[in-house]
C-alpha positions as CSV (number, residue, x, y, z in Angstrom):
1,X,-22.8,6.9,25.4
2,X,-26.0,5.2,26.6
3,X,-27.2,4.9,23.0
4,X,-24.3,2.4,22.3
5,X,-24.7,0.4,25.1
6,X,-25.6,-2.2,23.0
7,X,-22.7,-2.8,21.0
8,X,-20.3,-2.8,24.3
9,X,-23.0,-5.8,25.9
10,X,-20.8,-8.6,25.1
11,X,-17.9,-8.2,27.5
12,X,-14.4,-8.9,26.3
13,X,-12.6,-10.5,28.6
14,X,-8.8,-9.9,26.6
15,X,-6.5,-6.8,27.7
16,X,-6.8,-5.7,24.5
17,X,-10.1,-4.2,23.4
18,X,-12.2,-3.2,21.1
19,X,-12.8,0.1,22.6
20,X,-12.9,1.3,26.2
21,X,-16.4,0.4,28.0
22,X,-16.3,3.0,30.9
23,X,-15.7,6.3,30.1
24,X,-13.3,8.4,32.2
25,X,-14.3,11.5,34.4
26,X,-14.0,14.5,31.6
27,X,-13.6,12.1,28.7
28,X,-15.0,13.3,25.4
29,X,-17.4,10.5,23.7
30,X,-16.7,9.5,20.1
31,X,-20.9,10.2,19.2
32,X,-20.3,13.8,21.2
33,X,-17.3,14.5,18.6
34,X,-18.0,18.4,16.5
35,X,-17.2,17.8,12.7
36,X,-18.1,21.0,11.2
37,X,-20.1,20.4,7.9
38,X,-19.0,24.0,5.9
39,X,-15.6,22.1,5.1
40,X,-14.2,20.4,1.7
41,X,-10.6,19.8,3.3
42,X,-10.5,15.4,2.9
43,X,-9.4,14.9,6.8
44,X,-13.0,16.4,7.8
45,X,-14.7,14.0,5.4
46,X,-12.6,10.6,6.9
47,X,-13.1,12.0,10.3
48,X,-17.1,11.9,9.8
49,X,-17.3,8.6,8.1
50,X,-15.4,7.2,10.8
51,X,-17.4,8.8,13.3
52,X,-19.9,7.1,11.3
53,X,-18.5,3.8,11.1
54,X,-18.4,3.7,15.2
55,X,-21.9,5.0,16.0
56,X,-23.5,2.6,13.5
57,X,-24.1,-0.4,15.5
58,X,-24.6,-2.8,12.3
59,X,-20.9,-1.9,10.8
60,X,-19.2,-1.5,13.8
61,X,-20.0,-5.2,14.7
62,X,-18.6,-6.6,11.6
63,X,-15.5,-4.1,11.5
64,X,-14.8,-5.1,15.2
65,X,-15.3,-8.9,14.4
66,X,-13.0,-8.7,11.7
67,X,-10.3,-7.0,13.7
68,X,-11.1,-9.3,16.9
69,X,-10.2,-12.3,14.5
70,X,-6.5,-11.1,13.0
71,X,-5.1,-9.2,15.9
72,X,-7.2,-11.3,19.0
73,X,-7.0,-15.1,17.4
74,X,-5.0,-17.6,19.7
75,X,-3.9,-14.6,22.4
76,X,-4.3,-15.1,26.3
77,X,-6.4,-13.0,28.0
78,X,-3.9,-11.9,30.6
79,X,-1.2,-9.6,30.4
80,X,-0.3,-5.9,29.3
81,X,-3.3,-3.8,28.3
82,X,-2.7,-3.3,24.3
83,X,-4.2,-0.6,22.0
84,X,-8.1,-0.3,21.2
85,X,-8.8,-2.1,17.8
86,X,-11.2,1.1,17.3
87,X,-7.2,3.3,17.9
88,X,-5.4,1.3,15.4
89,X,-8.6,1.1,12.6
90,X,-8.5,4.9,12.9
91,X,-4.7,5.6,13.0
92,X,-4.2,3.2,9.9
93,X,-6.8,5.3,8.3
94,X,-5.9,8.5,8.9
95,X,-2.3,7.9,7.8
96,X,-3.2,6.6,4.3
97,X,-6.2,9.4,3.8
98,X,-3.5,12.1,4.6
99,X,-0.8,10.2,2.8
100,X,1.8,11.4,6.4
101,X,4.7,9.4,7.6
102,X,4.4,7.8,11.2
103,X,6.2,10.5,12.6
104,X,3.7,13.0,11.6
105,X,0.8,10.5,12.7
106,X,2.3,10.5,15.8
107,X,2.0,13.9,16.6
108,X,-1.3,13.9,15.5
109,X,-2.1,10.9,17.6
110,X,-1.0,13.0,20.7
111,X,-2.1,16.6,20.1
112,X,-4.8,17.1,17.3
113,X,-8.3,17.7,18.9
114,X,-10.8,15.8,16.2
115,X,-8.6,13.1,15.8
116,X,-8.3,12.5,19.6
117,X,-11.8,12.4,20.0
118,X,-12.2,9.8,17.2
119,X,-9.9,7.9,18.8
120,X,-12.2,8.1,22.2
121,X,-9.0,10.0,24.1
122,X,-9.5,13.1,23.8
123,X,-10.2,15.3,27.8
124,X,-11.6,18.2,28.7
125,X,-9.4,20.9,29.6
126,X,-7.6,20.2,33.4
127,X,-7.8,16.7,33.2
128,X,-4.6,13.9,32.3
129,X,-4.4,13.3,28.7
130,X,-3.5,9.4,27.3
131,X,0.0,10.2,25.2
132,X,0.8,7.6,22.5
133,X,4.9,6.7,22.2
134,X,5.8,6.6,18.4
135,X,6.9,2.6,18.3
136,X,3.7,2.0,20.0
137,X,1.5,3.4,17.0
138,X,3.9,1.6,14.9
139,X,3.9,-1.7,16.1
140,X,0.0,-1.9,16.2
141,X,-0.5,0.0,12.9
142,X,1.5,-3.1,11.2
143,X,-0.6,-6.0,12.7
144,X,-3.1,-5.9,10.1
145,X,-2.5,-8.2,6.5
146,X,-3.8,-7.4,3.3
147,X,-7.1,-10.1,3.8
148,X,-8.2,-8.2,6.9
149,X,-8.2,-4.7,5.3
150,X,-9.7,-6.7,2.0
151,X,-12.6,-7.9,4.5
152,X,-13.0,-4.0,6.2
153,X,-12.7,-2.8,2.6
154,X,-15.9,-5.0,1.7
155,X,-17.5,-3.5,5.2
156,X,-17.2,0.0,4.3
157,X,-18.4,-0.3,0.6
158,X,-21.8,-1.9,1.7
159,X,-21.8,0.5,4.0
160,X,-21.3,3.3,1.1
161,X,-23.7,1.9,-0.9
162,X,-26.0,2.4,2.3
163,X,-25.1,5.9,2.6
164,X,-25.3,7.1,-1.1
165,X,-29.2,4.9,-1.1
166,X,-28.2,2.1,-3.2
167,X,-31.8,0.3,-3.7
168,X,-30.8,-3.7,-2.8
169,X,-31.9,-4.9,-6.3
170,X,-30.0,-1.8,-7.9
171,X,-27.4,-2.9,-10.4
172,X,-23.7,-1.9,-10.5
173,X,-22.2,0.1,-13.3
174,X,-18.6,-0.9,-13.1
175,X,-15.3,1.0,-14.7
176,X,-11.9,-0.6,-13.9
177,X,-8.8,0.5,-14.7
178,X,-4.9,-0.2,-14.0
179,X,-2.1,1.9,-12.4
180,X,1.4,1.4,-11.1
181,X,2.5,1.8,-7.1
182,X,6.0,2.1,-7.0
183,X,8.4,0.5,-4.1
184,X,10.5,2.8,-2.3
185,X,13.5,1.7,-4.4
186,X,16.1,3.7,-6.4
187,X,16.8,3.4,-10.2
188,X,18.6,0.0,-10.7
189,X,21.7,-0.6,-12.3
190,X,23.8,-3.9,-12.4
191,X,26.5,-2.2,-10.6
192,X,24.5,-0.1,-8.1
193,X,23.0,-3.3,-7.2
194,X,26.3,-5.4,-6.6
195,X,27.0,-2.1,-4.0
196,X,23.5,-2.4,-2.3
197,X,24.7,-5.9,-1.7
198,X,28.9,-5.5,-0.7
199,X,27.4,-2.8,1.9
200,X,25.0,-4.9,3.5
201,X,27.2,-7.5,3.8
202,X,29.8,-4.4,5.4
203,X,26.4,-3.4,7.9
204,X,26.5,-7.4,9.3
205,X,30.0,-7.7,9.6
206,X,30.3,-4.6,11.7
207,X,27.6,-5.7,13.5
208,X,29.5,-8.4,14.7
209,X,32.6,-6.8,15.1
210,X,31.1,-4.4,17.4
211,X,29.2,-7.2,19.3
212,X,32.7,-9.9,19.5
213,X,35.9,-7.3,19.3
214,X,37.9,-10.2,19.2
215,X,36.8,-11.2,15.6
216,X,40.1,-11.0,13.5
217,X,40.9,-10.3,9.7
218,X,38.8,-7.5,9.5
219,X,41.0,-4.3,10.5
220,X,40.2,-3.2,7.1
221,X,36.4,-2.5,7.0
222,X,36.4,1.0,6.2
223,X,38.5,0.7,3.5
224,X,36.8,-2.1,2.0
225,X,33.7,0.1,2.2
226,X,35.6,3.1,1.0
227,X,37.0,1.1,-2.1
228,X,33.9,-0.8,-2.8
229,X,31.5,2.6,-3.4
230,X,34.1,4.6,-5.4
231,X,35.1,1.9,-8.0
232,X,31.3,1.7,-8.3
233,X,31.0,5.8,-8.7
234,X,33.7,5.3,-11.3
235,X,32.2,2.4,-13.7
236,X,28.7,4.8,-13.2
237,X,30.9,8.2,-14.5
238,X,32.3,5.6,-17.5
239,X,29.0,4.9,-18.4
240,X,27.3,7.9,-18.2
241,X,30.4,10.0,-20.1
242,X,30.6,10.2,-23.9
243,X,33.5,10.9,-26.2
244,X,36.4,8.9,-27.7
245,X,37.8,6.0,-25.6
246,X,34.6,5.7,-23.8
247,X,33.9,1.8,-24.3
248,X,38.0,1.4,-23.0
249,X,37.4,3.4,-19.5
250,X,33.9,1.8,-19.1
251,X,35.7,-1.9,-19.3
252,X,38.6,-0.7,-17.0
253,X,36.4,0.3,-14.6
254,X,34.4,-2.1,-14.6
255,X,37.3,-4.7,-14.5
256,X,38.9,-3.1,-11.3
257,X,35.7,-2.9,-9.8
258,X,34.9,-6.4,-10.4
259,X,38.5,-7.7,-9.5
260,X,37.5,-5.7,-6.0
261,X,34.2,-7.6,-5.6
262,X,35.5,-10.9,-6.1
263,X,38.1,-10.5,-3.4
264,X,35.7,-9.1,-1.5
265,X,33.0,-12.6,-2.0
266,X,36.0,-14.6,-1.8
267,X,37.1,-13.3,2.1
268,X,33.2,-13.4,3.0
269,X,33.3,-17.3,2.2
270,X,36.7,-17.6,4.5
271,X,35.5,-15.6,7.2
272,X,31.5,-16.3,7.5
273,X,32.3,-19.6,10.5
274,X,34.0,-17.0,12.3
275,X,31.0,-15.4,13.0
276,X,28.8,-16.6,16.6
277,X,25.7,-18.5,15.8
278,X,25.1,-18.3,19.6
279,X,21.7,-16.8,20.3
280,X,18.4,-16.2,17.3
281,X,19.4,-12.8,16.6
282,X,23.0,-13.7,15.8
283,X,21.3,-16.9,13.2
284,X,18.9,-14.7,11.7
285,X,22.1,-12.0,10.9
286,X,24.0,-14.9,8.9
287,X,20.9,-16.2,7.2
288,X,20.6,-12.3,6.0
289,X,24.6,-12.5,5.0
290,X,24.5,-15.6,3.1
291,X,21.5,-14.0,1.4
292,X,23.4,-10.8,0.4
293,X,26.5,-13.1,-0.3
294,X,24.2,-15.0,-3.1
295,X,23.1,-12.0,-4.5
296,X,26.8,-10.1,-4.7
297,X,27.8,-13.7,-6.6
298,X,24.5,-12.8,-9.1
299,X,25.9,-9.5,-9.8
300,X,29.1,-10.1,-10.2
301,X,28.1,-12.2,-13.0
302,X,25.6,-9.8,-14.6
303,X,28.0,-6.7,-14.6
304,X,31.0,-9.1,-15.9
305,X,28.8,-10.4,-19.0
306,X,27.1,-6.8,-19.8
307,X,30.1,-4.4,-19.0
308,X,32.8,-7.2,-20.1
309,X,31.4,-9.5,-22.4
310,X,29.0,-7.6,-24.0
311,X,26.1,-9.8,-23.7
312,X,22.4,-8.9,-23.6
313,X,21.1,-9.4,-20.6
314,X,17.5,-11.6,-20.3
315,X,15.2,-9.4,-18.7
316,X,13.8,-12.3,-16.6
317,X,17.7,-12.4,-15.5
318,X,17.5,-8.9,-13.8
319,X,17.1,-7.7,-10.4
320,X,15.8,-4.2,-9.8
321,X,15.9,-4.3,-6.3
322,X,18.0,-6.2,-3.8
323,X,15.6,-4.9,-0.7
324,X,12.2,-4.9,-2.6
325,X,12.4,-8.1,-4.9
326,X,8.8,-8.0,-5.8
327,X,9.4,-4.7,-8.0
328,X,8.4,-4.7,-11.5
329,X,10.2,-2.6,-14.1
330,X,7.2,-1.2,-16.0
331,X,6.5,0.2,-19.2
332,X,3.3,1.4,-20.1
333,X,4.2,3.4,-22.9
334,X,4.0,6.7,-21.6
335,X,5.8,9.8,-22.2
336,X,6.1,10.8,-18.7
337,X,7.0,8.7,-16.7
338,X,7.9,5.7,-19.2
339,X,9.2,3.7,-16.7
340,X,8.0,2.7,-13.2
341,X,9.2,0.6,-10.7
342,X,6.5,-1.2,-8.7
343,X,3.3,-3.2,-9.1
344,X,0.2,-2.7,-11.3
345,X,-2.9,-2.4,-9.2
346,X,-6.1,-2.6,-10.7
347,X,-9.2,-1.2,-9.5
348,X,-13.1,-1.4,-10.5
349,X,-15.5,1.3,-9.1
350,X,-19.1,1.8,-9.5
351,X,-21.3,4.7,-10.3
352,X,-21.2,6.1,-6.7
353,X,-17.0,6.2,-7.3
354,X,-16.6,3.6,-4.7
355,X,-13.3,0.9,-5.0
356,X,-15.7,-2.4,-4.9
357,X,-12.5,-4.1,-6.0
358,X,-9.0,-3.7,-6.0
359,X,-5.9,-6.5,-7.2
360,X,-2.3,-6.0,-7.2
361,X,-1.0,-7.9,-10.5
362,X,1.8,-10.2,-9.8
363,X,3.9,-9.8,-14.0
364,X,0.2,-9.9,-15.4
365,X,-0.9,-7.7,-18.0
366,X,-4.7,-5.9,-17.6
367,X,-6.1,-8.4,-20.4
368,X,-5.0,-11.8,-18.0
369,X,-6.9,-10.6,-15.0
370,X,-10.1,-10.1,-16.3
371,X,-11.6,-13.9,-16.2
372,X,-10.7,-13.9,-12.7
373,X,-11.9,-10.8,-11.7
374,X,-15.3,-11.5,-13.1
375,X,-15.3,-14.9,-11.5
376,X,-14.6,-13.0,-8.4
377,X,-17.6,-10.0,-8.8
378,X,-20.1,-11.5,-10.8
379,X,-20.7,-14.1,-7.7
380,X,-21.4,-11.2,-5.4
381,X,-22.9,-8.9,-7.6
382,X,-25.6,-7.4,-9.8
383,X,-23.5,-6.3,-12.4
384,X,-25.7,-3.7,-15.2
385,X,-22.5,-2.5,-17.7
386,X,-18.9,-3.0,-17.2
387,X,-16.5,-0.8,-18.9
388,X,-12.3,-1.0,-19.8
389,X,-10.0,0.4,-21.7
390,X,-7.9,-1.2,-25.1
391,X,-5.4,-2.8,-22.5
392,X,-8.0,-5.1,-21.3
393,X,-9.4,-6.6,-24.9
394,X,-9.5,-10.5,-25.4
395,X,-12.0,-11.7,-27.9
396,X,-12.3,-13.9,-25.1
397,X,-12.8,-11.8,-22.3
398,X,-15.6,-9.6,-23.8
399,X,-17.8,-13.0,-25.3
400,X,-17.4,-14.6,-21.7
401,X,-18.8,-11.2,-19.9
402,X,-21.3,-11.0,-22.4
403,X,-22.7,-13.8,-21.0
404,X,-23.7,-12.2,-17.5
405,X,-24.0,-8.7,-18.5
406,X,-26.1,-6.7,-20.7
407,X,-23.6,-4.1,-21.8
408,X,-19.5,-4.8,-22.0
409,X,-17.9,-1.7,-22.9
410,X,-14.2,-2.7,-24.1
411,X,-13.1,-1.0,-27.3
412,X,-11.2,-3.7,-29.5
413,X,-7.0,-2.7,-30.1
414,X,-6.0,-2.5,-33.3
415,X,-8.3,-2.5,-36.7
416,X,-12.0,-3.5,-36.3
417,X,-14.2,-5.5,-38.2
418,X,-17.6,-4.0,-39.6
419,X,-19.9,-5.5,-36.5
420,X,-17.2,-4.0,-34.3
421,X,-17.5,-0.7,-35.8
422,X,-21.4,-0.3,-35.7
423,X,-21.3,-1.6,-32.1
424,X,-18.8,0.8,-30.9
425,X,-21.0,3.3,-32.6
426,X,-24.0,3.0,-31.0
427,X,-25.2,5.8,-28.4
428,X,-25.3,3.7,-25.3
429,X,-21.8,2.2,-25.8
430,X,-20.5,5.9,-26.5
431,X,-22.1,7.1,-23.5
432,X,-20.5,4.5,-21.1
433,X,-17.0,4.7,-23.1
434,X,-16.8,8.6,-22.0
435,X,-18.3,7.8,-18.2
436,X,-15.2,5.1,-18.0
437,X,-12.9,8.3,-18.1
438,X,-14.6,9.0,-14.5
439,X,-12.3,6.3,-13.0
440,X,-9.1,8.6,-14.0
441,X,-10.3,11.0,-11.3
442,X,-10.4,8.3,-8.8
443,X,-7.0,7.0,-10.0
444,X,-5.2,10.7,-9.4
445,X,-7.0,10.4,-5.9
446,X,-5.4,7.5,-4.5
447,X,-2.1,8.8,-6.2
448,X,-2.1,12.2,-4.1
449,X,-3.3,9.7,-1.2
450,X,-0.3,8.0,-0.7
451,X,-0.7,5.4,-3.3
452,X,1.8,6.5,-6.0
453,X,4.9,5.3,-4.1
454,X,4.8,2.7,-1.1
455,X,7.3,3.0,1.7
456,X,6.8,0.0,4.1
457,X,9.3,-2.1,3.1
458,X,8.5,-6.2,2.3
459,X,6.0,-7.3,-0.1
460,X,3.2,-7.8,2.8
461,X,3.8,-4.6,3.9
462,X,3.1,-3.2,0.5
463,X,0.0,-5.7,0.0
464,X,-1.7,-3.7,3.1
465,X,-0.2,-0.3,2.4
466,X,-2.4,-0.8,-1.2
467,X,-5.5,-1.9,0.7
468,X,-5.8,0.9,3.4
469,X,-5.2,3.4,0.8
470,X,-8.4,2.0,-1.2
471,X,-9.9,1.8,2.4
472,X,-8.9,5.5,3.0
473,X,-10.2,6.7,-0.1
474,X,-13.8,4.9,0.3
475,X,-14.0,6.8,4.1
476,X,-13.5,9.7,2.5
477,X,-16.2,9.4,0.1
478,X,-18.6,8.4,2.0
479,X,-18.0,10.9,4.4
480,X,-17.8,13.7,1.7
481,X,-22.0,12.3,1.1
482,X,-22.4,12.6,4.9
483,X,-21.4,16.1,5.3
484,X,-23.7,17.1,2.1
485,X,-26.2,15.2,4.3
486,X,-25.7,17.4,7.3
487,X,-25.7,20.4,5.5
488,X,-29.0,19.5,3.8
489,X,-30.7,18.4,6.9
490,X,-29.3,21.5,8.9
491,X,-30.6,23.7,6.1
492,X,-34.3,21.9,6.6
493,X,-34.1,22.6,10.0
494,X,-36.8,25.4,11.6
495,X,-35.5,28.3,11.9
496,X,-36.4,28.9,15.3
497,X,-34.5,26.1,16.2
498,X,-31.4,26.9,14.0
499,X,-31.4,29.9,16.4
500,X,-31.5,27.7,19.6
């Protein structure tokens, strides 16, 4: 611990710290931590790039400054001692590079060894261990935005290019691709929708019927619930049934279940003063109703002019989630899957497979983004060759990034001219087109990692749930280098002292 003295000088005078100066009779230290090297499993790897991370005075500074700004800005320093920054950096990592739910990062939290000591709470056997309660982890794993883990992200790649001996005036060999990241949302249909919003409407009323018995009119609840989901069911078996007469039970169905609706929007609009506006709580439930009341209204519509009317719906007219509104219904052109509910992300790695840059594409296609993420990289960076795919070609993208780098690798769509067909042709172009397939692997990896369907629910949420996944993934990397690192140096080692 004496070796780190340095990085602890500055004392910190809020009840949250960065990590615990003084270290506790039988307390394991972090730089005392055993990471066997003969392992390929990916926790061993993030647990010895974070071990890294902390014992590296240069990048623990600027990760700790980063953290200090977001969670520490505009706080008093007085009150209840909060968790470590170091215990929420590594928690939020080690949930993304294990792609676990909170519930299984709790457990870990409280009774796996090497992630203890990480953490810096791990004892010795016989002495009181620090327990972590499950909203505690949850609370402080969600104070972090998308900018913060974007600024740590940016840490931990210099620090990767560090590690695999990136030479300062070496230039980057870039590959970027696009995938989806789906939102925790079910398939969306018009009707299935106008439910998701009748039963939240249902959730806030009983709320307040629970909260203020005396609220009348609504002895009926249940069976409005009741009602509600089964003519939904049935306009969902109409449409999903063939045979003669089908068109006939799918407007019936639709009609009662409509009819149902609109009663239902029409006693929401009578009955919403009843409800107390007498404390926050109670005004942010009726903001949420009048929400979900606005959205039923939208989907009555839709379903009456599809099911009813027969119109064509717009596409920029439909919903796909009333929880997630952000989602994207996505076609890529796949066989499997060929549609996806979520947000593109793209990505751009270098030769070392490290995520320098990662963007979450707000109804953009790949070609759109490229001015703006060269603006973005081409500022910061030596850039050598830059490869895409077809998706990405604008005659104007590739003549603007031929400007600033050597060798643009971004095959044209559709038929090509004769200069596009000897330039495509030439070895060096060929060479770099098959290397781009190297960023597939990477793409699978953050997949399997928790990145091919988000839970935290809200768009911010999802923002950060992206960037600690990219975040995760680099960790691991660089940790997979240090472990062949260890094993090299322990294989150099004397012999006589391997024995010792």
């Amino acid at each position: 611990m004496l070796a780190f003295k340095g990085q602890y000088s500055k004392k910190i005078q809020k009840m949250r710290k960065r990590f615990e100066q003084q270290l506790k009779i039988g307390q394991i230290a972090i730089a005392d931590s055993f990471i066997i090297t003969k392992s390929r499993d990916s926790y061993v790897s993030l647990m010895r790039a974070l071990k890294e991370v902390f014992i590296n005075n240069e990048y623990n500074e600027k990760i700790f400054n980063i953290l200090e700004e977001k969670i520490l800005k505009g706080k008093k320093p007085t009150g209840r001692k909060g968790m470590d920054l170091w215990q929420i950096f590594v928690l939020c990592e080690v949930r993304l590079g294990l792609n676990i739910s909170y519930d299984r990062l709790h457990s870990m939290a409280n009774y796996d060894k090497l992630l203890r000591q990480i953490m810096g709470v791990e004892t010795e056997f016989g002495y009181e261990k620090q327990q972590f309660e499950y909203q505690q982890i949850l609370d402080n794993a969600q104070l972090l935005d998308d900018q913060t883990v974007r600024r740590i992200n940016e840490v931990i790649v210099e620090m990767g290019h560090e590690v695999f001996k990136k030479k300062e005036e070496e230039a980057l060999r870039l590959k970027t691709d696009s995938f989806v990241v789906e939102s925790n949302v079910h398939f969306p249909t018009d009707y299935n929708l106008l439910w998701d919003c009748g039963r939240k409407c249902l959730d806030i009323i009983d709320y307040f019927l629970n909260k203020y018995p005396e609220i009348e009119g609504w002895r009926k609840i249940k069976n409005w619930r009741k009602e509600l989901k089964n003519l939904m069911r049935s306009v969902g078996r109409a449409s999903s049934s063939g045979g003669k007469g089908k068109e006939e039970r799918q407007k019936k169905a639709a009609q009662e279940y409509l009819c149902k609706a609109k009663a239902f929007c029409i006693k929401l609009t009578k009955a919403i003063d009843d409800f107390p506006v007498n404390n926050t709580k109670n005004f942010a439930k009726i903001i949420a109703l009048k929400n979900y009341m606005d959205l039923l209204s939208r989907h009555i519509d839709l379903v009456e002019r599809r099911l009813i009317k027969k119109e064509v719906i717009p596409h920029d007219e439909k919903m796909f989630s009333v929880f997630e509104p952000y989602t994207e219904w996505i076609t890529k052109g796949k066989l499997r899957p060929n549609v996806e509910l979520g947000k593109k992300v793209a990505i751009t790695s270098d030769q070392n497979h490290l995520i320098v840059d990662y963007q979450i594409m707000d109804h953009e296609s790949d070609s759109e983004i490229v001015i703006s993420l060269a603006d973005r990289f081409i500022q910061k960076h030596l850039v050598e060759s830059w490869s895409f795919d077809k998706g990405y070609y604008k005659k104007e993208n590739k003549e603007l990034l031929k400007l600033y780098i050597s060798q643009v690798v971004m095959p044209k769509k559709g038929k090509r001219n004769q200069e596009e067909k000897e330039e495509e042709s030439q070895r060096n172009f060929i060479r770099l087109r098959k290397k781009h397939s190297a960023i597939e692997s990477g793409i699978n990896e953050l997949e399997h990692r928790g990145l091919n369907r988000c839970p935290d629910r809200g768009y911010n949420h999802f923002q950060r749930y992206i960037g600690l996944g990219v975040c995760a993934y680099n960790l691991r990397r660089i940790g997979a280098r240090l472990l062949e690192q260890d094993r090299l140096a322990a294989s150099q080692e004397p012999r006589t002292k391997m024995c010792a």
